[in-house]
C-alpha positions in Angstrom: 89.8 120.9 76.3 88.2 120.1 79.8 91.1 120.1 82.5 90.3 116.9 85.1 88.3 119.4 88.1 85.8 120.4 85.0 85.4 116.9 83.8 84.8 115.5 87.3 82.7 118.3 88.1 80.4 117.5 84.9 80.4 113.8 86.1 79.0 114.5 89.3 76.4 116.7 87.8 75.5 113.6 84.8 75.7 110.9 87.7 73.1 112.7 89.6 70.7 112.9 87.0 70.4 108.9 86.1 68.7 106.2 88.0 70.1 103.4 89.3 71.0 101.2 92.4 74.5 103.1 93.2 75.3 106.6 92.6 78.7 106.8 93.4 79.2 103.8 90.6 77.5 106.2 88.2 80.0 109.2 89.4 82.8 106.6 88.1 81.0 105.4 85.1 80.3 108.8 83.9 83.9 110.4 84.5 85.5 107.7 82.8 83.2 108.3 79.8 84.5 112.0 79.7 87.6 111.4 80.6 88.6 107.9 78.1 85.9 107.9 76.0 85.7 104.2 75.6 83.2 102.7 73.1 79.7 103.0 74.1 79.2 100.2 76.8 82.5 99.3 77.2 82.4 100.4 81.1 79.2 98.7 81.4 80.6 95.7 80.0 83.6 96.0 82.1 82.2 97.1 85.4 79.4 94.4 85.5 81.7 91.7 85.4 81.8 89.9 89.2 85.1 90.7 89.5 85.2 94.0 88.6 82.0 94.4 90.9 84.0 93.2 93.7 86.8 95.5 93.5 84.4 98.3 92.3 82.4 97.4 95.7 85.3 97.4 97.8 87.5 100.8 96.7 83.8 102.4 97.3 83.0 101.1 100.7 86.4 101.6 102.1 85.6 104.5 103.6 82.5 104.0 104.5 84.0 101.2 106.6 86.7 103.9 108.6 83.9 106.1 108.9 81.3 109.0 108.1 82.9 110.7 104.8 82.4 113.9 103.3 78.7 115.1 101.9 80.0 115.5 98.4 81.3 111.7 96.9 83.5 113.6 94.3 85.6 115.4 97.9 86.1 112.1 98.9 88.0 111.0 95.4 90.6 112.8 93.6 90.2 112.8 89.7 92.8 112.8 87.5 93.9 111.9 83.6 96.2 109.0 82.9 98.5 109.6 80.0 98.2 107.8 77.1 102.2 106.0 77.9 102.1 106.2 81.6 104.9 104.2 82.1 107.3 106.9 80.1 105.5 109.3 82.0 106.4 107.9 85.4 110.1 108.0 84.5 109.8 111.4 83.4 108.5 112.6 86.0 110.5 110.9 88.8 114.2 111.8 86.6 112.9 115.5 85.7 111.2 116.6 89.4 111.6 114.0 91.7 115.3 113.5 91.5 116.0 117.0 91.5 113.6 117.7 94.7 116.0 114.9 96.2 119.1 115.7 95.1 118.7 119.5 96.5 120.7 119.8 99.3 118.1 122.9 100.8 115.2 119.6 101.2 117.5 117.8 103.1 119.5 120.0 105.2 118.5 118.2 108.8 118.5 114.6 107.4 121.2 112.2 108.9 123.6 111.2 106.5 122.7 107.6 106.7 119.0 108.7 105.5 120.6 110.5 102.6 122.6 107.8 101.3 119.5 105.7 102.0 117.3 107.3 100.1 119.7 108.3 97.2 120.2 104.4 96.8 116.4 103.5 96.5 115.7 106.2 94.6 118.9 105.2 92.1 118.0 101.8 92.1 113.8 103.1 91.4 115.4 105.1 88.4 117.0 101.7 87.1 114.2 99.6 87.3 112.0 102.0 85.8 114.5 102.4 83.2 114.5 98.7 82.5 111.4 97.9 82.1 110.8 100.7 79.5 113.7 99.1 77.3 111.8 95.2 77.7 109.0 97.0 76.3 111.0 97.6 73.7 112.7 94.0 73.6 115.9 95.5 74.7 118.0 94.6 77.9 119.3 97.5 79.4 122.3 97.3 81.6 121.7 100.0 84.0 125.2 101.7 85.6 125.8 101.9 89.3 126.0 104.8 91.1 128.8 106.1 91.1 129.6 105.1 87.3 130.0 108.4 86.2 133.5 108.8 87.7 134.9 106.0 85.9 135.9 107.8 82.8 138.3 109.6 84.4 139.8 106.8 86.7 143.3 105.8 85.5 143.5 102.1 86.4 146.9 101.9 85.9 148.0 104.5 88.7 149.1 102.4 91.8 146.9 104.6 94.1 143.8 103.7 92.1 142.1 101.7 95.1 143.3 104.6 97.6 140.8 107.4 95.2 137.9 105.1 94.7 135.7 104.8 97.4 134.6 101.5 98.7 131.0 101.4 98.0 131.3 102.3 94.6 133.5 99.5 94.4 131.1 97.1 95.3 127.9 98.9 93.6 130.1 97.9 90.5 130.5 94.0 91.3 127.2 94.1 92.3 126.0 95.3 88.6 128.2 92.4 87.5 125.9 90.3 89.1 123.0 91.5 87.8 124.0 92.0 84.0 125.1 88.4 84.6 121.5 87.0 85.3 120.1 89.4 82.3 122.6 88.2 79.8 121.7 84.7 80.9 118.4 85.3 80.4 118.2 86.9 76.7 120.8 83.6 75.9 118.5 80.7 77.4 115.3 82.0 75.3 114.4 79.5 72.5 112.2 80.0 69.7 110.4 77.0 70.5 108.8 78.4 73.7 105.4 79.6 71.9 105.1 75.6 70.8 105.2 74.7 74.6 102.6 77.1 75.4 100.5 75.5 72.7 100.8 77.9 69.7 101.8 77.2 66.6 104.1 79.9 65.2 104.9 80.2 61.4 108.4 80.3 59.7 108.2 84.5 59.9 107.7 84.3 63.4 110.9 82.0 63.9 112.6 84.7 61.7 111.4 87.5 64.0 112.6 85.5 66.8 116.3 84.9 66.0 116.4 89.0 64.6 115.4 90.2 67.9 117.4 88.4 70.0 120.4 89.1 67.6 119.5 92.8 68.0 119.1 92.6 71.8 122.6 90.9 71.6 123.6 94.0 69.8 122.3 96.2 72.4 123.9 94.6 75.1 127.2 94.1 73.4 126.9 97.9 72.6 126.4 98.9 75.9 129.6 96.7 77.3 131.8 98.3 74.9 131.0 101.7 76.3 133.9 103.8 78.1 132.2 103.9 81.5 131.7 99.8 81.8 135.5 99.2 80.1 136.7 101.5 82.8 134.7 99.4 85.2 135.9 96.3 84.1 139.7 97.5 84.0 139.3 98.5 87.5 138.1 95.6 88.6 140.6 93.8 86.9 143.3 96.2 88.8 141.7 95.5 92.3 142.5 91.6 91.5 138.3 91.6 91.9 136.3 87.9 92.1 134.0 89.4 89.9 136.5 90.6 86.9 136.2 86.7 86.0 132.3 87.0 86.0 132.5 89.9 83.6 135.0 88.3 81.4 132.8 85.5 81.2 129.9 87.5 80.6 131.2 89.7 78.1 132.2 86.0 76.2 128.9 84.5 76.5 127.8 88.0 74.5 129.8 87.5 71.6 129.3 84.0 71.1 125.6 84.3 71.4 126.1 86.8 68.6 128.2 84.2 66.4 125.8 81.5 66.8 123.1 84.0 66.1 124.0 85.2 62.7 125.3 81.4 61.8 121.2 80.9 62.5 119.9 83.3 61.0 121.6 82.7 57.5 120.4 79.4 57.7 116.9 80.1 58.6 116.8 82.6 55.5 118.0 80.1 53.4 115.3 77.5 54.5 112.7 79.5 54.6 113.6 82.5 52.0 
C-alpha cells in the first residue's frame, strides 16, 4: 500500500502529463484520485461546481498572493491521508500523544504557573468537547467530569474539614458542570417528535417509535451517568458546602427521572397504537 509521499509523488508525475487550463488543479484532482478513490468523475463533478471553483481558486492563489513560492507545486503543499472516522481519530490522538506531551512536566519546566493551569484547562475542556460530540454522533449526551473529578471518590463529605481539603477551583469547576449538564438535560427533555413535521417531512409511525426509544435510551445514559460514584460524591459535596447549585442538581437529577416515567408511559402507548 502506497504511503502519502509516494501517492503525492505519483500525482505530480500524472498531473504533469494531462492538458488543461491549471496544473496545480490537476496535482489535486489526481492525488485525490489515488488517495480516495472516488467514483470516476466524482472530483470533476465536485470541483467544477462555482463554489467549489472559488475556494479551489482561492487555497491555490494564496500564496501566490504573499509571494514567489517554491519551483515544485507539490513543496508548497503537504499531502496527507484522512482516516476513514477522523473525528475518533482526533480524540485519539489528542488523549493518547497530545495530553501526555502536555502533561510531562520535562515540556514545561520554564512555563509560569498561570500558563500551566491555562493550558491544562483548554486542553481539559478540548478533551470534553471532543468527547461530546463523538457520543451526539451516537445520540447520546455525555456528561463530561470536571477537572479535578477524579479526587471525589475518596472525599468524605461528612468530615467537618471537608471544604479545608478541597481546593477552591475544583469547587467551582464542579458547579460549573452543574450548569452545563443543566442546559444538556434541558435539551434531550424539550425535543418533540413532531419537529420533522415542522420542517416539512412527513415521518411514519416507526419513525415516531424510533423517536420516543432513543430519547428513552439517552435518558438512560444520562441517568446512568448521574448515578456514578464520582458525580454522587459531587453532588454530596455540594450539598455539604450548603452550594446554590446543590438545588440545580437536585432539580436536574428530578427532571431525569421523570422524563424517564413519562417516557416509558409513551412508549407503551405508542406500541399499542401502532403495534
Amino acid at each position: 500500500m502506497r504511503g502519502a509521499e509516494e501517492r503525492a509523488a505519483l500525482a505530480e508525475e500524472n498531473a504533469d502529463g494531462k492538458p488543461g487550463a491549471d496544473r496545480r488543479l490537476r496535482l489535486l484532482g489526481t492525488y485525490v484520485a489515488l488517495s480516495l478513490r472516488p467514483a470516476a468523475g466524482a472530483w470533476e463533478r465536485c470541483a467544477g461546481t462555482a463554489e467549489a471553483e472559488q475556494l479551489l481558486q482561492a487555497f491555490l492563489d494564496r500564496d501566490a498572493a504573499e509571494g514567489p513560492g517554491p519551483d515544485s507545486f507539490r513543496g508548497a503543499v503537504v499531502c496527507g491521508d484522512l482516516p476513514a472516522a477522523p473525528l475518533e481519530h482526533l480524540a485519539v490522538l489528542f488523549s493518547e500523544v497530545v495530553l501526555p506531551v502536555l502533561a510531562n512536566e520535562k515540556n514545561r519546566l520554564n512555563w509560569p504557573h498561570m500558563v500551566c493551569e491555562d493550558v491544562r484547562r483548554h486542553a481539559h475542556s478540548l478533551q470534553c468537547d471532543l468527547s461530546v460530540i463523538l457520543e451526539q454522533v451516537k445520540g447520546r449526551t455525555l456528561l463530561t467530569l470536571p477537572a479535578g473529578s477524579e479526587k471525589m471518590e475518596f472525599v468524605d463529605s461528612k468530615s467537618e474539614t471537608v471544604l479545608d481539603s478541597i481546593d477552591k477551583s475544583v469547587i467551582y469547576a464542579i458547579e460549573s458542570a452543574v450548569i452545563k449538564w443543566s442546559y444538556q438535560v434541558q435539551v434531550v427533555l424539550k425535543r418533540e417528535s413532531s419537529q420533522p413535521l415542522l420542517q416539512g417531512e412527513n415521518p411514519t409511525p416507526k419513525v415516531e417509535l424510533e423517536f420516543w426509544k432513543s430519547r428513552y435510551e439517552d435518558l438512560q445514559y444520562i441517568y446512568n451517568q448521574l448515578r456514578t460514584i464520582k458525580v454522587r460524591g459531587m453532588a454530596k459535596l455540594l450539598d455539604k458546602l450548603q452550594s446554590s447549585y446543590f438545588p440545580a442538581f437536585k432539580a436536574m437529577y428530578r427532571d431525569v427521572v421523570a422524563g424517564e416515567d413519562q417516557q416509558v408511559f409513551s412508549q407503551v402507548c405508542l406500541t399499542q397504537i401502532y403495534c
